[in-house]
C-alpha positions in Angstrom: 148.1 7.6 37.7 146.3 4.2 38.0 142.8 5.5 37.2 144.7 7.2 34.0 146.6 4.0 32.7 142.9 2.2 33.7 140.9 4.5 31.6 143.5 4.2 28.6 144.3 0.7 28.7 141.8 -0.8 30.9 142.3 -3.8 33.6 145.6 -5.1 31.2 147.4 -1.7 31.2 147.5 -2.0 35.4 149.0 -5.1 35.4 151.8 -4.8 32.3 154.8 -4.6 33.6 154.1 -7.0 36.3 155.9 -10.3 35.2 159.1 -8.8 34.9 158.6 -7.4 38.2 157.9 -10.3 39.8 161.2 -11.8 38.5 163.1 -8.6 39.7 161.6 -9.2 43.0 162.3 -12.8 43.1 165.6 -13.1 42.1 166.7 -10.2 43.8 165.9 -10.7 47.0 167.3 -14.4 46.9 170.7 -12.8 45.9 169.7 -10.1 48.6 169.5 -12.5 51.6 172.1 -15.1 50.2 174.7 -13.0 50.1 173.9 -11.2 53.5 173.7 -14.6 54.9 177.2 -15.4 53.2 178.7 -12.5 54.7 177.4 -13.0 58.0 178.5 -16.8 58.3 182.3 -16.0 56.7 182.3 -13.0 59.7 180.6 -14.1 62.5 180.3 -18.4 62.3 177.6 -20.3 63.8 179.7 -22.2 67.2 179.2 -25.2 68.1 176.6 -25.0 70.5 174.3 -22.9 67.9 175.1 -19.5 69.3 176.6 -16.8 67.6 178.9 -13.7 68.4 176.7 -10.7 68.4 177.2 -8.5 65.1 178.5 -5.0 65.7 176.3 -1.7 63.9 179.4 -1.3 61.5 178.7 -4.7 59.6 175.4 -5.2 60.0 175.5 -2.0 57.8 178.4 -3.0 55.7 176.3 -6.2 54.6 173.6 -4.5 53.9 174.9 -2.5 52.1 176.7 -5.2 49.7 173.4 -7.2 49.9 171.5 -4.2 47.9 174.1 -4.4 45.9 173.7 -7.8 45.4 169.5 -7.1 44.9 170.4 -4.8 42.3 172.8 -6.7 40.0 170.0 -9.2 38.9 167.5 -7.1 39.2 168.2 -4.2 37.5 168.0 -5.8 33.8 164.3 -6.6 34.9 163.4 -3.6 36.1 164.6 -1.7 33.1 162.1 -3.9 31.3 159.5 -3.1 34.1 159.9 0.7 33.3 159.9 0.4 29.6 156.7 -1.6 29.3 
């Protein structure tokens, strides 16, 4: 597909698209780790002494689950725009 959209619309063509991308990329993953993070702390909270309790496989799984969530809310504007260009 690249050697197609390169032949038809030369170097340009390969990279269109890219911009909004990068902003779906960007924004996304800082809602995708903030919110992870957020869950994590208001779950499991640092202690004093800097250790934490260990997470069970239910939650980690949970949180990662609402943190593509939260990747996908932003992003998904951009990546409409991505797929349209």
């Amino acid at each position: 597909m690249a050697i197609e959209v390169f032949r038809k619309y030369g170097v340009r063509g390969v990279y269109r698209g890219g911009i909004p991308n990068f902003f779906r990329e960007v924004m996304g993953g800082a809602y995708y780790f903030g919110v992870y993070e957020t869950l994590k702390n208001w779950k499991y909270p640092v202690k004093p002494d800097g250790s934490r309790d260990k997470m069970s496989f239910g939650y980690i799984m949970l949180y990662g689950g609402l943190a593509g969530v939260g990747f996908w809310a932003p992003g998904y504007p951009w990546d409409v725009i991505k797929t349209k260009m």
